[in-house]
C-alpha positions as CSV (number, residue, x, y, z in Angstrom):
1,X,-11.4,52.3,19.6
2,X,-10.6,48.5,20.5
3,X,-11.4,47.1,17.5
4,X,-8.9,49.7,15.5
5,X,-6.4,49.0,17.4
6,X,-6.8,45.3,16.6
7,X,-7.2,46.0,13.3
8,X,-3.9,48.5,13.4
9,X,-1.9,45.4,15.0
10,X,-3.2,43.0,12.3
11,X,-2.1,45.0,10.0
12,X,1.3,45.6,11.2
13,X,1.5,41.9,11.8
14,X,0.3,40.8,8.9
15,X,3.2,43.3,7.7
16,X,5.9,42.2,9.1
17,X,4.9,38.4,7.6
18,X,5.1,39.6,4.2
19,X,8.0,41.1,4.6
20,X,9.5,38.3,6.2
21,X,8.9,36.2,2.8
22,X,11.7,34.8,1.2
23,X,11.9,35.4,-2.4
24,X,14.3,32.6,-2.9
25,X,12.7,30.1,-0.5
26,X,9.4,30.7,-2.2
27,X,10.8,30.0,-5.8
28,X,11.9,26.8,-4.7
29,X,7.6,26.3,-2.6
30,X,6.3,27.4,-5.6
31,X,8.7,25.0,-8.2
32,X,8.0,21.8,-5.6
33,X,4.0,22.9,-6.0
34,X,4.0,23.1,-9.4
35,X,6.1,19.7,-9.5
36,X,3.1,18.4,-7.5
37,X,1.0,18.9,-9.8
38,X,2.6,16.4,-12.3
39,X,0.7,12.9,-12.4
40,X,2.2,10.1,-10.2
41,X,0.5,6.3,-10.1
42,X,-3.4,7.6,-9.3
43,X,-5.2,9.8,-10.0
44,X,-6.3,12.2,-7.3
45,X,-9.6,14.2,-6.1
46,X,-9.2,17.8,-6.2
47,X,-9.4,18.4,-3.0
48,X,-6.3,15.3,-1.9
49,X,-4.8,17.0,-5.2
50,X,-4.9,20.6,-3.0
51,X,-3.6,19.0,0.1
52,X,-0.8,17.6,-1.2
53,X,-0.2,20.8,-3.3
54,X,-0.5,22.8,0.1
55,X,2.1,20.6,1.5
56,X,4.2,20.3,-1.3
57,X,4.7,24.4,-1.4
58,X,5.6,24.2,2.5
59,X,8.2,22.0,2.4
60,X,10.0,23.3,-0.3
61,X,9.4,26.5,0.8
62,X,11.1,25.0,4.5
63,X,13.9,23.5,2.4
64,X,14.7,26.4,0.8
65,X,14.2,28.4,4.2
66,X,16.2,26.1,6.2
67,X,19.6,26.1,3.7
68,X,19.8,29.8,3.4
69,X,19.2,29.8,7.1
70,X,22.6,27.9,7.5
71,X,24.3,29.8,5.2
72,X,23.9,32.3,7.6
73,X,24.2,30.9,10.4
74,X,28.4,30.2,8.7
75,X,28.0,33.7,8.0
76,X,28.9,32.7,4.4
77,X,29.3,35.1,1.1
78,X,26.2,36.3,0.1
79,X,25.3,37.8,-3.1
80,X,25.4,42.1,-3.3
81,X,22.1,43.9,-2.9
82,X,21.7,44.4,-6.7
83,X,22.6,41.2,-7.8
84,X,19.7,39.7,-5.5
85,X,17.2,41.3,-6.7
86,X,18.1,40.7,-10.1
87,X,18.2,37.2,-9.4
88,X,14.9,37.3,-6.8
89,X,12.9,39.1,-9.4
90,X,14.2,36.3,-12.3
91,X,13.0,33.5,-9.8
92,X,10.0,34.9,-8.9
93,X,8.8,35.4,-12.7
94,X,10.1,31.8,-13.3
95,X,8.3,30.1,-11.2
96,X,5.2,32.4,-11.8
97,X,5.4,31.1,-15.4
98,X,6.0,27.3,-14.9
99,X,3.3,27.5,-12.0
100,X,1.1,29.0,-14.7
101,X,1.9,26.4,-17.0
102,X,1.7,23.7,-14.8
103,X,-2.0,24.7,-13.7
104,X,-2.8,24.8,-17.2
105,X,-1.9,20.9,-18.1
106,X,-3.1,19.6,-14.7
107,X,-6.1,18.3,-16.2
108,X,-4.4,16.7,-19.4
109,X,-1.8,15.0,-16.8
110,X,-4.8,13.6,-14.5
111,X,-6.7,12.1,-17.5
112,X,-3.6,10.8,-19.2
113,X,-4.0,8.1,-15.5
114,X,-7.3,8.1,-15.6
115,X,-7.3,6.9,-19.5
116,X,-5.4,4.1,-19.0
117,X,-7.6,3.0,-15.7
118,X,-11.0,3.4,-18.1
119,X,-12.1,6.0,-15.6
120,X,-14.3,9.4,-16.9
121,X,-12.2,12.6,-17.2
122,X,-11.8,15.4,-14.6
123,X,-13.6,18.6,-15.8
124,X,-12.4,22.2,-16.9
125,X,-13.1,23.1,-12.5
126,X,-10.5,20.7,-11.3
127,X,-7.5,22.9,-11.9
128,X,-9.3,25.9,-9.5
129,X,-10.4,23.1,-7.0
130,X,-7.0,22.0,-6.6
131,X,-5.5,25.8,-6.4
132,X,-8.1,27.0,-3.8
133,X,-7.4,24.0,-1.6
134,X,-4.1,24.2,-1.9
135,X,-3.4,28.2,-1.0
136,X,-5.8,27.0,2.2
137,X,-3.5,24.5,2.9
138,X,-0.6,26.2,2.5
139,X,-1.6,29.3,4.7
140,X,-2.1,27.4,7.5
141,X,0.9,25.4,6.9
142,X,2.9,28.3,7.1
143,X,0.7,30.4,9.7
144,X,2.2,27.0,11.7
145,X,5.6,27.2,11.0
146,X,5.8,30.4,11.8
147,X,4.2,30.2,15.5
148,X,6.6,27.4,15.5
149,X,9.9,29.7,14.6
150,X,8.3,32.6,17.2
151,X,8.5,30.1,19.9
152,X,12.1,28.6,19.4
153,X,13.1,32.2,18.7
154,X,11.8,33.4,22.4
155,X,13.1,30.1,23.9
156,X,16.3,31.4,22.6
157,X,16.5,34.7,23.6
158,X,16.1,33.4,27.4
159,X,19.5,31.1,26.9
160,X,21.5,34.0,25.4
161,X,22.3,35.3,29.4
162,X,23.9,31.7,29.6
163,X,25.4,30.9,26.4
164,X,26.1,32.5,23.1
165,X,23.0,33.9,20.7
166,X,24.1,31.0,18.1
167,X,24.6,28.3,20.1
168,X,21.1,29.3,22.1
169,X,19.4,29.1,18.7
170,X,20.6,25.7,17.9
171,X,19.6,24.2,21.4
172,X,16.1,26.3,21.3
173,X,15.6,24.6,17.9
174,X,16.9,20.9,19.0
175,X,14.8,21.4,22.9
176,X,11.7,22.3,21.5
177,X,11.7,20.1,18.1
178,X,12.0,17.4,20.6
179,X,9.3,18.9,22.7
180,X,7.3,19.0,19.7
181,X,7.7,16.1,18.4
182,X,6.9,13.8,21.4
183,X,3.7,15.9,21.9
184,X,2.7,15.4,18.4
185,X,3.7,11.5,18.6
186,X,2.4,10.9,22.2
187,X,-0.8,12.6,21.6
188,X,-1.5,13.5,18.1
189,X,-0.7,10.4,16.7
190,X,-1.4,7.6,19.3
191,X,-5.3,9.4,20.0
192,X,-5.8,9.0,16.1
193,X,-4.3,6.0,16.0
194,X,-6.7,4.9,19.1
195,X,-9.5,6.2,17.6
196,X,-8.7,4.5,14.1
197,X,-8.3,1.3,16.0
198,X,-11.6,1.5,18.2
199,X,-13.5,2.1,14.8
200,X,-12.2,-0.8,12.4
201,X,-12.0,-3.2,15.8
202,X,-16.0,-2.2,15.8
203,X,-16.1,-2.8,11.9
204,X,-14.7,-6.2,12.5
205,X,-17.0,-7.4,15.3
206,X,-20.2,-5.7,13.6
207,X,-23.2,-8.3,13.0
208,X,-24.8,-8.5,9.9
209,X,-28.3,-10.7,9.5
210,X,-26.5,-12.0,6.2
211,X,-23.7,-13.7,7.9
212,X,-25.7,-16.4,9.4
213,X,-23.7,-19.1,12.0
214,X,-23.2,-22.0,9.6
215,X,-25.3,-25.2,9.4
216,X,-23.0,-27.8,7.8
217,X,-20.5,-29.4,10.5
218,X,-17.5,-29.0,8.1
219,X,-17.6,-24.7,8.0
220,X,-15.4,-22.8,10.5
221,X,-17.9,-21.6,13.2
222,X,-20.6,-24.2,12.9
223,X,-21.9,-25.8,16.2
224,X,-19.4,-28.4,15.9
225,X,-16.1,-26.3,15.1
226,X,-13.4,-25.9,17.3
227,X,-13.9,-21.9,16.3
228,X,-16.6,-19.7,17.6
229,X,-18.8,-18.1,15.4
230,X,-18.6,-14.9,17.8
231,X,-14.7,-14.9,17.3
232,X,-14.8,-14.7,13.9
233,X,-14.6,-11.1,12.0
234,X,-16.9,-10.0,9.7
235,X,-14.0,-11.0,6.7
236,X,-13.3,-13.7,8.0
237,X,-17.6,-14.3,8.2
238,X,-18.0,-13.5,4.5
239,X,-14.9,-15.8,3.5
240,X,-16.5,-18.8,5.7
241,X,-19.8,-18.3,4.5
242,X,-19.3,-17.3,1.0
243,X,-17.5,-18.9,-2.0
244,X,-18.9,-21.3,-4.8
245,X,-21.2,-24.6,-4.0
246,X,-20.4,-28.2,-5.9
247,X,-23.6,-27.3,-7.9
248,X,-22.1,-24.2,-9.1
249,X,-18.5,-25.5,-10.4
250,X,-20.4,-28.5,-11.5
251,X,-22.7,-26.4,-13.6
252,X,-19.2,-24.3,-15.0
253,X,-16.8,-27.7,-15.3
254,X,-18.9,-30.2,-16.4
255,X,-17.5,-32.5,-14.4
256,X,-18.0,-33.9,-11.0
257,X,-16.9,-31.3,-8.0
258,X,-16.6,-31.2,-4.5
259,X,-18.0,-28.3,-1.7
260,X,-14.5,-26.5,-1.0
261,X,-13.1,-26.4,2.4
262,X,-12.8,-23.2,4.5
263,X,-11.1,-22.7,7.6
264,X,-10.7,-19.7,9.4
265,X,-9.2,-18.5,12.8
266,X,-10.9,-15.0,13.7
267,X,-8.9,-12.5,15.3
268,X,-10.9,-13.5,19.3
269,X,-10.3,-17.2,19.2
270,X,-7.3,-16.8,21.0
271,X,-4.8,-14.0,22.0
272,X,-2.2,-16.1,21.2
273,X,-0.8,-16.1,17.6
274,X,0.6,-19.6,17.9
275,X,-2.4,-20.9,20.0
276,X,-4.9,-19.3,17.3
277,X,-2.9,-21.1,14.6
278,X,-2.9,-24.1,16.4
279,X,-6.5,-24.4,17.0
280,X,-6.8,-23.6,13.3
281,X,-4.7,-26.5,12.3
282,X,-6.9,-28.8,14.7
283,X,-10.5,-27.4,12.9
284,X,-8.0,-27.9,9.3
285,X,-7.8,-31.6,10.5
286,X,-11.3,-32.0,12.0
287,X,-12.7,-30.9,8.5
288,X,-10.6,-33.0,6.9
289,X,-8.6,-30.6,5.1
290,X,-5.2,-32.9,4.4
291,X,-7.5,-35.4,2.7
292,X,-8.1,-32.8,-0.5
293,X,-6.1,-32.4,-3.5
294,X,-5.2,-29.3,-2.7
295,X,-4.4,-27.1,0.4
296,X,-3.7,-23.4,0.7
297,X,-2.5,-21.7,3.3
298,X,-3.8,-17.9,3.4
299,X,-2.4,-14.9,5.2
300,X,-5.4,-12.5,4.7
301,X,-4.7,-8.2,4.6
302,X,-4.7,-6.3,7.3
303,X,-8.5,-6.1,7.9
304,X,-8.7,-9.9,7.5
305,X,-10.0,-9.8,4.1
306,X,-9.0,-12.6,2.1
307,X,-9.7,-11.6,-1.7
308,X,-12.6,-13.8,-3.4
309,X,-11.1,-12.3,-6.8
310,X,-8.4,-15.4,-6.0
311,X,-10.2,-17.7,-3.7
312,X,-13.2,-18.3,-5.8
313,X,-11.8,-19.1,-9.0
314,X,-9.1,-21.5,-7.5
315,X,-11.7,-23.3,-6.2
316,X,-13.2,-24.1,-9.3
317,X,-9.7,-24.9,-11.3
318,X,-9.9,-28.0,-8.4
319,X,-13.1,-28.7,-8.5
320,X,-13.8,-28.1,-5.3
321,X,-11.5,-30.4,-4.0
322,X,-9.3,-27.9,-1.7
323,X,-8.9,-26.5,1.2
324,X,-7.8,-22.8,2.1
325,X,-6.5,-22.2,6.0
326,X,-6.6,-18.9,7.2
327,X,-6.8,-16.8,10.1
328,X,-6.8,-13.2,11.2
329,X,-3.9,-11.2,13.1
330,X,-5.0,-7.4,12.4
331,X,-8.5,-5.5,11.8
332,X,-6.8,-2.3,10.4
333,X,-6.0,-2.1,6.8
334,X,-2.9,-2.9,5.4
335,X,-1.9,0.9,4.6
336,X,-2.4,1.9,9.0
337,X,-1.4,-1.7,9.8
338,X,2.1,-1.3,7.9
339,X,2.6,1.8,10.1
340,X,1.8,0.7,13.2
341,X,3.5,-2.9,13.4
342,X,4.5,-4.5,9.9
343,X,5.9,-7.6,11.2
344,X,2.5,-8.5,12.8
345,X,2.0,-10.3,8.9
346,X,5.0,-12.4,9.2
347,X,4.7,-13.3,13.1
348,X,1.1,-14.5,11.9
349,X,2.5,-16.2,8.4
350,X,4.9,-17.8,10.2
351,X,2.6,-19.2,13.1
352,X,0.2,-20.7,10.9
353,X,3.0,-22.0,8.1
354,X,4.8,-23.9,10.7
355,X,1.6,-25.9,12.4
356,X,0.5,-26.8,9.3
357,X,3.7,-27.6,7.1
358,X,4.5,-29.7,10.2
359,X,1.5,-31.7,9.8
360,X,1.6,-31.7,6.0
361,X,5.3,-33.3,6.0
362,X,4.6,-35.7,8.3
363,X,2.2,-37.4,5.8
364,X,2.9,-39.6,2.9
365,X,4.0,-38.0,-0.1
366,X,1.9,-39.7,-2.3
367,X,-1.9,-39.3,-1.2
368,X,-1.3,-35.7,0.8
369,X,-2.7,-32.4,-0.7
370,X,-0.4,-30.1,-2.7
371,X,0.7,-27.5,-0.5
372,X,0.8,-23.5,-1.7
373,X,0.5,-20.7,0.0
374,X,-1.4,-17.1,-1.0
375,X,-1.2,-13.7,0.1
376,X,-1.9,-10.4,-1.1
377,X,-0.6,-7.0,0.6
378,X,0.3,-7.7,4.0
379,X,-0.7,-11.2,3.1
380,X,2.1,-11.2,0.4
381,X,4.2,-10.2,3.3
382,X,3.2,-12.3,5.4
383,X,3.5,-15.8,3.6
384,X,7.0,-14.2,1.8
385,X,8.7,-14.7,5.7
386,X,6.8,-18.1,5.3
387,X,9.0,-19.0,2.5
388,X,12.3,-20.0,4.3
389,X,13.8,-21.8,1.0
390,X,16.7,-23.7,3.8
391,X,14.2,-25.1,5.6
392,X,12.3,-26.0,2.5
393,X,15.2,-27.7,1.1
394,X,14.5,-31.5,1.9
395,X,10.9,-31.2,1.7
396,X,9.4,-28.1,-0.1
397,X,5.8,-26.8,-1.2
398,X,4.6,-26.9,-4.5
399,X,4.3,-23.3,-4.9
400,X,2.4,-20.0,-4.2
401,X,1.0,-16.7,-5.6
402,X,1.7,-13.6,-4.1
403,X,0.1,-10.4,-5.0
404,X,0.6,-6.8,-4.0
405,X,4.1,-7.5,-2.3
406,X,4.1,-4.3,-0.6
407,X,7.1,-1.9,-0.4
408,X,8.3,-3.5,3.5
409,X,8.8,-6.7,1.8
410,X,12.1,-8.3,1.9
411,X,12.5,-11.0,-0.8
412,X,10.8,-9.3,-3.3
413,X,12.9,-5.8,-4.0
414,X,16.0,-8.2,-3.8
415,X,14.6,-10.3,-6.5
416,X,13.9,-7.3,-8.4
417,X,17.3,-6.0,-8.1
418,X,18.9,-9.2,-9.3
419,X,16.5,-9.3,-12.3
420,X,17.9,-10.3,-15.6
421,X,19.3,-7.5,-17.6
422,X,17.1,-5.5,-19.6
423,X,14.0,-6.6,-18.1
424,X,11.7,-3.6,-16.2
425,X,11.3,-3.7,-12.8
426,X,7.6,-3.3,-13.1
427,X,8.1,-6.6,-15.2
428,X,11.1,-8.8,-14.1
429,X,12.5,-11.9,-15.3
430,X,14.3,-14.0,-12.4
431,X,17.1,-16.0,-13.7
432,X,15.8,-18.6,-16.2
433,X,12.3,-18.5,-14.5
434,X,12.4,-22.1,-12.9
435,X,11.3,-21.1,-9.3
436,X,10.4,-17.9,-9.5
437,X,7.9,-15.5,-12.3
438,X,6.2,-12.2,-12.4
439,X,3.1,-11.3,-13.6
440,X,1.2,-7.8,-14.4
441,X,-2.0,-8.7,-15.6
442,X,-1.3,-7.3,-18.8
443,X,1.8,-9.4,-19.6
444,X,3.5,-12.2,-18.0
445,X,7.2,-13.1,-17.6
446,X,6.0,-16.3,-17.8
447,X,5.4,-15.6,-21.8
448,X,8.8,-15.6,-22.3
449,X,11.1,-18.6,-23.5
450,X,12.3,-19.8,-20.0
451,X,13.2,-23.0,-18.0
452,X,10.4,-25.7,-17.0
453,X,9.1,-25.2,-13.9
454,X,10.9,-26.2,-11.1
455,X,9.6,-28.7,-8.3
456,X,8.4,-25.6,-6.4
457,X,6.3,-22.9,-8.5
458,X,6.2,-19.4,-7.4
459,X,4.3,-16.4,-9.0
460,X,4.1,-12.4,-8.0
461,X,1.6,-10.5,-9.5
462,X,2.0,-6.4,-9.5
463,X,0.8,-3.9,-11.2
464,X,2.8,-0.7,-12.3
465,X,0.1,1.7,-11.1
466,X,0.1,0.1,-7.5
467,X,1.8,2.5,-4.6
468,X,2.0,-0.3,-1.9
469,X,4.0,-1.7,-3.9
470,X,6.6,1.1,-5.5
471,X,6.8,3.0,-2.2
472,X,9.9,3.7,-0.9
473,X,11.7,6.2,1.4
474,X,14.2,6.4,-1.2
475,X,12.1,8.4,-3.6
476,X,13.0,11.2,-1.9
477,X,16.6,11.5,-3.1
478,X,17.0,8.5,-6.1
479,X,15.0,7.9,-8.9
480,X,13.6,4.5,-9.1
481,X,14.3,1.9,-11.8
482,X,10.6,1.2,-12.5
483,X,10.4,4.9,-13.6
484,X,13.3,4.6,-15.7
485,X,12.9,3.4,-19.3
486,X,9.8,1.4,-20.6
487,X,6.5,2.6,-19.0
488,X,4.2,0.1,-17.2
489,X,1.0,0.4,-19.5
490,X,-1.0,1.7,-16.6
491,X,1.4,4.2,-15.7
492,X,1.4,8.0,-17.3
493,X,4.3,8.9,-19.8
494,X,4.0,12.2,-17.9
495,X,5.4,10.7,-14.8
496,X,8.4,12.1,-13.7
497,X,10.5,11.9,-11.1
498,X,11.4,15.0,-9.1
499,X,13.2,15.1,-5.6
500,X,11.2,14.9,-2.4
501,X,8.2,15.9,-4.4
502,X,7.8,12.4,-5.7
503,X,8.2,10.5,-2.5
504,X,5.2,13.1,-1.5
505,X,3.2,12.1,-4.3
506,X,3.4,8.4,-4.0
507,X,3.1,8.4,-0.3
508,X,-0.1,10.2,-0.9
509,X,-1.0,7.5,-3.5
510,X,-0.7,4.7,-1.0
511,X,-4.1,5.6,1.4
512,X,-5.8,5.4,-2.3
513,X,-4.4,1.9,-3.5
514,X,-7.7,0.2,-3.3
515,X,-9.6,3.2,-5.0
516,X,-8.7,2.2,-8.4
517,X,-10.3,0.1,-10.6
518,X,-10.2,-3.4,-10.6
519,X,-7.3,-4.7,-12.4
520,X,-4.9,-1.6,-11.6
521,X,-3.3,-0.1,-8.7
522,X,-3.9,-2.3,-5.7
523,X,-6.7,-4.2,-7.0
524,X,-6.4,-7.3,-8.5
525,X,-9.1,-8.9,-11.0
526,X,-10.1,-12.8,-10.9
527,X,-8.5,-12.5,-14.8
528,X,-4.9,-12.1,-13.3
529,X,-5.1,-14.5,-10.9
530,X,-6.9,-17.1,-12.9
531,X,-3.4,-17.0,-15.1
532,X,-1.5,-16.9,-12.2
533,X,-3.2,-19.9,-10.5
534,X,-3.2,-21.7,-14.4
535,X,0.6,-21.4,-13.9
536,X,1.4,-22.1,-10.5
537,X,-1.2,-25.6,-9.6
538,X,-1.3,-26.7,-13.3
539,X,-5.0,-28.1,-12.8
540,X,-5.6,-31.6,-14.1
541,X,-7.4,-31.5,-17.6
542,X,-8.5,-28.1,-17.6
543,X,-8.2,-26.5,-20.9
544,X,-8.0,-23.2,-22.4
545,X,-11.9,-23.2,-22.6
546,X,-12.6,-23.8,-19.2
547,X,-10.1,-20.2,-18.3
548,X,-12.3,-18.0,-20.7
549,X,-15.2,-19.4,-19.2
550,X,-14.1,-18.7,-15.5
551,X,-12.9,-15.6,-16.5
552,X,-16.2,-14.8,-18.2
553,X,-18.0,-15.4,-15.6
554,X,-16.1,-13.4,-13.0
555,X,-15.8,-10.3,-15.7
556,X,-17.9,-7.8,-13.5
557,X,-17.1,-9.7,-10.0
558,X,-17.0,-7.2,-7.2
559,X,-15.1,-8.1,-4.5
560,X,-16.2,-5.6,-2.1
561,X,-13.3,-5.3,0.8
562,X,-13.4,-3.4,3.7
């Protein structure tokens, strides 16, 4: 007898929710869904492919919802009883057609990406995959909303005995989305975020019998160092203890080499920013870093990592008489750590630029190290505040590479925007190229008939296909210039740009930057920046030659971040 009667008020309940379906509101769930489904910079698992279908139908669905809602609510002209379902029943066989479609080239629109990343084909299941997760998605999506509405809708029944029924609805709606919203923010969010933080601050202070404390008096966390070994991260252990020996470029070069230089401020050595990049200037002295040819200083990603796809090879285009100076402000990666505080990169860029560019421009001009800086992701953020051209002015570095300029940057979209006509924006030209080129692995704006360099020398490599970089807010409502015109050659001619649905897309991209294949997306091979290191520090008699055989021996070079 219980259970029947359960059953009977399912049923009802279930009922009433189909009924309460908007025909019109789920046209326009089912049009951004199928819009989904399109190809945007990576390619996606089924499952993420579902999700993002799942939530792709709920918000147009809400959209849809939500405007028909304030039509209403105006109390409007609406269309005669006929005449809806006319148009309902046109919608509804619409969008059932183009979601048929749709499902039907999903797999030729994933493996148009995956062709041009040299990755294997999804098979004939991925199209039910992605439906299954997506309906999942979607129900409980919507099984939320609804709870959601039921709540402000009782809230505002309870206010009608003190103010009118439309004016209770809109302060039910505005009280508890606030409500909502601080709960989700204060204890949703900030838990995961906790949680997230405990687990990659574990990653980062991990030991590994690998990473041994270094012998030689001259390494960042040796014995004699002003840094602790036990305050240094496991990336900033690896970059220390890693990296090629004299014997090694010697044996590539064929001429005489020097062991490169490695200094590294771990995230511990002091909770101080400037006091951790002043005690990394002190070790940079100690080591005798100023007395190189060379000196680079690095601002690493979010998890510390410095890449060794750039590190190593520059090393040997000097060989080994360099010096890189980094150190560590974050353990998250760049993706969470762009979120949570993106301006921790250029507090920590800024720190280290100014202690050492202090001491570098107090030397003589004729025996110190050429200065450049390096960055990639946050890093490119990071050393981009570093570049303050007015305070450059009277004394300025000799250049830098900066790789993965991710979509918070600053300088970067500007330069972008001011590119010369009829240049992508996947593949600018700046002016006549005398401070400032782009690269894309592929091709090089440095190719083109330009100026000489310029005292200082300044290089940003992207890729089309890379999310942290083409990210924007703005998605949402304008279509962006690098999807207008010529394609990227690792970007899909299928890509198109639809409203909201694309900012969805790519913002689900950007978790999977580092997924990709080296050499696309957010991954950047020792190939590109070899070129971009050929072009920015113009080593001294190194030939065409000696790039293909660094190149060839970094061909299958795994860099292996965290």
């Amino acid at each position: 007898m219980k259970s029947s009667k359960i059953r009977s008020a399912l049923t009802r309940w279930a009922s009433r929710l189909v009924a309460s379906f908007s025909v019109v509101s789920s046209a326009l769930g089912l049009q951004f869904f199928s819009a989904s489904l399109t190809p945007s910079l990576l390619p996606r698992p089924p499952v993420l492919q579902g999700i993002l279908g799942g939530v792709s139908l709920i918000v147009g669905y809400a959209i849809a919802k939500t405007l028909i809602a304030l039509w209403r609510f105006m109390q409007l002209r609406e269309f005669g009883q006929v005449t809806a379902r006319r148009i309902s029943l046109a919608l509804l066989v619409g969008m059932g057609l183009a979601t048929a479609l749709t499902l039907s080239r999903m797999t030729v629109w994933q493996n148009s990406i995956r062709e041009r990343m040299q990755m294997p084909d999804v098979d004939s299941s991925y199209p039910l995959s992605v439906l299954a997760t997506s309906i999942v998605v979607g129900i409980v999506l919507l099984l939320l909303g609804r709870a959601i509405w039921m709540m402000i809708h009782a809230f505002s029944v309870r206010l009608r005995s003190i103010m009118p029924p439309r004016v209770a609805l809109v302060v039910s709606a505005v009280v508890l989305g606030f409500a909502l919203l601080s709960l989700v923010n204060g204890l949703v969010v900030k838990t995961a975020l906790r949680g997230m933080d405990e687990a990659f601050a574990a990653i980062d202070q991990a030991t590994y019998d690998e990473l041994l404390q270094p012998v030689d008096s001259l390494e960042s966390g040796s014995e004699e160092s002003l840094i602790r070994w036990s305050d240094i991260g496991k990336n900033g252990k690896v970059f220390v203890s890693d990296g090629p020996s004299r014997v090694e470029i010697e044996e590539l070069t064929a001429r005489p080499a020097m062991k490169p230089i490695r200094v590294y401020a771990g995230y511990n050595t002091s909770d101080s920013l400037d006091q951790r990049a002043e005690t990394a200037l002190e070790e940079l002295i100690r080591v005798r870093g100023f007395e190189r040819k060379v000196l680079v200083i690095a601002t690493p990603t979010g998890t510390g990592w410095l890449d060794p796809s750039s590190v190593d090879p520059l090393e040997y285009l000097h060989n080994g008489n360099i010096a890189t100076v980094s150190m560590q402000y974050s353990y998250l990666p760049s993706w969470l750590t762009i979120m949570v505080d993106p301006d921790r990169s250029r507090h920590a860029a800024k720190a280290l630029f100014r202690h050492v560019y202090s001491h570098w421009s107090s030397l003589d001009q004729k025996t110190r190290p050429k200065l450049y800086l390096f960055g990639l992701s946050l890093g490119s953020l990071g050393s981009e505040a570093a570049l303050d051209f007015y305070n450059l002015i009277g004394d300025p570095i000799d250049g830098a590479v900066l790789s993965g300029p991710p979509f918070p940057s600053t300088m970067w979209p500007e330069l972008v925007r001011d590119r010369e006509p009829g240049t992508p924006a996947w593949l600018p030209r700046f002016r006549d190229g005398e401070l400032i080129r782009f690269m894309d692995g592929k091709e090089s704006s440095a190719e083109e008939p330009h100026a000489d360099w310029g005292v200082m020398r300044i290089v940003y490599l992207q890729h089309g296909s890379d999310p942290m970089v083409w990210f924007s807010p703005s998605l949402a409502w304008h279509q962006p210039a690098w999807l207008l015109g010529e394609r990227a050659p690792d970007v899909s001619p299928y890509f198109r740009w639809f409203p909201v649905v694309t900012f969805l897309q790519v913002g689900f991209d950007v978790p999977l930057a580092t997924s990709a294949p080296l050499g696309y997306a957010h991954n950047y091979s020792p190939s590109e920046y070899i070129d971009a290191w050929v072009e920015v520090t113009s080593p001294a008699k190194w030939t065409v030659e000696d790039t293909d055989k660094l190149k060839a021996k970094y061909a299958d070079f795994d860099p292996s971040p965290i």
